[in-house]
Residue, then its C-alpha position, 0 to 999 in steps of 0.5 A: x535462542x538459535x541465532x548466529x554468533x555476531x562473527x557470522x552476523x557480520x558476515x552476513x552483513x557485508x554479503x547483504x550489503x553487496x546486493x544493495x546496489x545504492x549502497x556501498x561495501x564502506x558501510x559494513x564499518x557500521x557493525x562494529x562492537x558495542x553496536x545491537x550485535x553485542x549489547x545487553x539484552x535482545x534485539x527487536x526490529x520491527x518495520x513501523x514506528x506504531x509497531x516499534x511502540x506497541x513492541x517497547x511497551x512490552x520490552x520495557x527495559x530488557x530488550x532494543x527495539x528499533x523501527x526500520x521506516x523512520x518517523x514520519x516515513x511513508x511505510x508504502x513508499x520507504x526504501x531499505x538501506x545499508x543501516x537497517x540491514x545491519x539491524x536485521x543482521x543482529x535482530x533476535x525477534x522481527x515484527x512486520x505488519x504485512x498484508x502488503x502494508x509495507x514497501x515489498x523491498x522492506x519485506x524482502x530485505x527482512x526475509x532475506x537476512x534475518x538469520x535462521x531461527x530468529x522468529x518473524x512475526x508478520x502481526x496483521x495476519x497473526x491477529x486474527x487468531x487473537x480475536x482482531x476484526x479485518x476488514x476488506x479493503x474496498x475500493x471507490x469505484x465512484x469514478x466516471x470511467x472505469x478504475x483499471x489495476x493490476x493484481x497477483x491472485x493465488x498462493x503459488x506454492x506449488x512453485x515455491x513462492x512465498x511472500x517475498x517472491x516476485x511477479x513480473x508482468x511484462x507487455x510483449x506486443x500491441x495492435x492499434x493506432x496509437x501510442x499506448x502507456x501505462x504508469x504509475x504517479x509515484x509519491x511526489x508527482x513523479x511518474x515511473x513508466x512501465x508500459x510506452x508502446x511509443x518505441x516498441x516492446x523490448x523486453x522492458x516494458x515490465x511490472x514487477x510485483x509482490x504475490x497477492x498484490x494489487x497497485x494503481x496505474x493510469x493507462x493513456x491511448x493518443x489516438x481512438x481505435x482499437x488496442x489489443x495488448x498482450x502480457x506475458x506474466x512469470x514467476x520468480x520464487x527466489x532470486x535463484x530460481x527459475x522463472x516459471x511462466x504464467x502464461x500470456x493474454x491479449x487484453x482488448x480495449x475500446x477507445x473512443x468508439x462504441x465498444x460493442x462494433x469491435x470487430x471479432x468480439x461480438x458478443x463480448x462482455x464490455x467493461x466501461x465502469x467500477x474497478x477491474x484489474x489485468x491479474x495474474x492467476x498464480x494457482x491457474x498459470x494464466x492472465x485474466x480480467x477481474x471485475x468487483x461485483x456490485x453485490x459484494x463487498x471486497x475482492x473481486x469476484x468475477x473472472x473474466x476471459x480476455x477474449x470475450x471481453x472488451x474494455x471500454x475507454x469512452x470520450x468522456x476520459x478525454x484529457x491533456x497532457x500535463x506540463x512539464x517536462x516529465x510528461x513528455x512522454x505522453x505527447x505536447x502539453x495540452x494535447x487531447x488523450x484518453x486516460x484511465x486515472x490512477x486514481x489512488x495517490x502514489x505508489x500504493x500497493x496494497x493486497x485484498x485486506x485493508x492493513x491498517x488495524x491498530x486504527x482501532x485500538x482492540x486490535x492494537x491489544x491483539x498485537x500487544x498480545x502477540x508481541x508478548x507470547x513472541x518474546x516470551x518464547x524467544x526469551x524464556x528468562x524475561x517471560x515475567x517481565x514481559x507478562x507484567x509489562x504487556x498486562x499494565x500496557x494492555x490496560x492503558x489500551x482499555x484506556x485509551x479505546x474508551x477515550x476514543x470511543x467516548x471522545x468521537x460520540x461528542x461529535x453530532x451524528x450528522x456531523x460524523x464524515x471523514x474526508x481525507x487523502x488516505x484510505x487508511x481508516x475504515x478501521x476507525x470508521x467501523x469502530x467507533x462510527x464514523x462514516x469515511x467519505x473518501x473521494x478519488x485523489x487526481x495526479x498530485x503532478x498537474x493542475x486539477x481539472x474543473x471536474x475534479x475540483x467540483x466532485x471534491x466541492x460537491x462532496x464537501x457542499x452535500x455532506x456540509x462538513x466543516x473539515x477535511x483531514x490531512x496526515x502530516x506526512x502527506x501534506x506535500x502531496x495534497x494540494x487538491x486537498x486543501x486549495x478545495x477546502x480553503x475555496x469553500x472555508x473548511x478547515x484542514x485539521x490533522x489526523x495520523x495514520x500509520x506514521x509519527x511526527x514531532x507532536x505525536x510519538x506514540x501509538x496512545x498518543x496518535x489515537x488521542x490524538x486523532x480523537x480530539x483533532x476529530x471533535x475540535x474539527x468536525x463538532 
């Protein structure tokens, strides 16, 4: 294999380890001999734990596999540090899910220092190629007003960009009568704030975000009127490079007044309802509004120009300022606002394409089979033992999909429905016939509304599902969740997604598991 000596890898690291700011230089004493530089065997890094597994049951005993995110760590939200650099630095394979399943700083941070030659399989695009079914990650657009994101469309190749390139998208002026904000309900309830027109623009008013990306943010207006917001976008390919402009657009809001009166937009297209984001056109060099067709399943598939359009923020979206003190920004707890939600819990960017395969397990064999055809061409010697290792696994998975498949046809038909707080299992959905029925998670920072709690009661009253589902690693950041289950007798049952615990620690495992939890609970 075409990987750098350890002398040169240790290099690599101590240089790496001064571009981690939270970091210090003291952690270079990490990589010392006998660590993964100079053990028997190859290096393998992946960046979950369901990946880390499907690769050691290919490795078998002739390689290390290490998981970067931790177990019971939340792969959207996990932060590299000094360590998991170190790990890049000495990998000889790297496995990623991507689809922008993972933290993007875990994927820059991967891209960034792996060493040259050293393969880099990004697993959810590759397996396509190996017969895996995608499935378009579709948004609930169930909301009472409209759900309005932030995207990154295109490739920008022609300016160099690749996966780890960043967008930034920077709100450089506002007329209206008001304060306009725009921020983000990260993990646990604590807001980050990236738009405040309450001081004015200086410049740090900006979103950074991955290529062909798509986040959440709830947007506040204090008073009614008009808003005209106007971005700027730029591209920054590498960190070496310069930034290329991306143009700018003024975006039109309607708060509290019939939007069809704004002055100087007559005949506009008025937005007031599903899920729409500001996005920016890499390819096309512009800013434009994106809208979901009603007829169409995933992806946005109308443009929009800003200036003949205008977005409607309607009475209905009034609501207080929640307390405490990290709200303040937004005015006095229990003052009146408009507010468009967030309405997907925590910091969650995500692209077109739902990345969560392996909840169906014949697409877990696709990246079993993709693991073995990479290690065979890095490590030709092992090519025997890696074959034999991926077939007998391969065989466990036929397995275990059965087990699956068989275990969720106990379950009554009419009994079939998913309430949980993660839409990460349309693939389960879709492959053994369970209908999800999500609903839209509230800020996990304030108290539920009446009409929040009552969509959610509805939901499970209409449905008359005896349980609702909650992956063990979000339980502190579900309280809706549960307080609405308990007030109306329903079982809170577990189910895994994308992350380990104690009790489960393998990918066979975490299926069966979910299997049985979905039977016991729902049966």
């Amino acid at each position: 294999m075409a990987v750098p000596p350890p002398a040169d890898r240790r290099r690599h690291l101590c240089g790496a380890a001064a571009g981690l700011a939270a970091l210090t230089l003291a952690g270079c004493a990490l990589a010392t001999p006998g660590d993964s530089g100079d053990s028997d065997g190859i290096s393998v890094v992946a960046t979950t734990g369901v990946l880390a597994d499907l690769a050691r049951n290919v490795v078998g005993d002739r390689a290390t596999v290490t998981s970067l995110v931790p177990d019971g760590g939340d792969p959207h939200s996990y932060e590299p540090s000094l360590r998991d650099v170190r790990d890049v630095v000495y990998a000889d394979v790297a496995f990623s899910n991507y689809m922008l399943l993972e933290e993007h700083n875990i994927i820059k941070m991967l891209d960034a220092n792996l060493p040259d030659g050293v393969p880099n399989v990004s697993l959810a695009e590759s397996a396509v190629k190996y017969a895996a079914e995608i499935i378009p990650l579709v948004e609930n657009v169930n909301l009472d007003t409209i759900w309005l994101g932030l995207a990154v469309s295109g490739t920008g190749e022609q300016h160099g960009a690749t996966r780890s390139s960043d967008v930034l998208l920077r709100a450089t002026d506002l007329d209206g009568p008001g304060q306009l904000t725009g921020y983000l309900t990260e993990t646990f309830g604590q807001p980050r704030i990236y738009f405040d027109s309450a001081d004015g623009f200086d410049g740090s008013d900006v979103v950074t975000l991955p290529t062909d990306a798509h986040t959440h943010m709830s947007w506040t207006f204090s008073e009614p009127g008009v808003y005209r917001l106007t971005l700027a976008a730029e591209l920054l390919p590498t960190p070496e490079a310069d930034p290329v402009a991306m143009g700018s657009s003024t975006v039109t809001f309607a708060v509290g007044i019939d939007p069809y009166s704004v002055s100087g937009a007559q005949g506009a297209e008025v937005l007031d309802g599903g899920h729409a984001d500001l996005s920016v056109q890499l390819d096309a060099g512009e800013i434009v509004v994106a809208s979901d067709s009603s007829d169409d399943v995933g992806g946005h598939h109308h443009l929009h120009d800003p200036d003949e359009t205008v977005i409607s923020i309607p009475n209905k979206a009034l609501a207080p300022v929640p307390a405490g003190q990290d709200f303040r920004f937004l005015g006095r707890a229990g003052e009146q606002i408009y507010q468009l939600p967030q309405a997907v819990l925590g910091k969650h960017v995500h692209g077109e394409i739902d990345p969560h395969l392996w909840q169906d397990v014949r697409n877990a064999q696709a990246y079993v089979e993709i693991i073995r055809d990479t290690l065979v061409a890095a490590d030709p010697e092992g090519a025997d033992e890696y074959r034999a290792n991926a077939d007998a696994y391969l065989r466990t998975l036929e397995e275990t999909d059965a087990y699956v498949q068989a275990t969720i046809a106990e379950i009554p038909r009419e009994r079939r429905y998913l309430v949980t707080t993660h839409d990460a299992f349309a693939y389960l959905g879709a492959a053994y016939d369970l209908d999800i029925a999500g609903f839209v998670t509230p800020n996990p920072a304030t108290e539920p509304s009446v009409a929040e709690r009552a969509k959610l009661t509805q939901t499970v009253r209409t449905l008359e599902v005896p349980a609702v589902f909650l992956e063990p690693n979000l339980a502190a950041r579900s309280s809706v969740l549960t307080e609405v289950a308990k007030e109306n007798g329903v079982q809170v049952c577990p189910i895994y997604s994308d992350a380990f615990d104690a009790e489960v620690t393998t990918y066979v495992e975490m299926m069966r598991a979910n299997a049985d939890s979905l039977r016991r609970c729902l049966s």
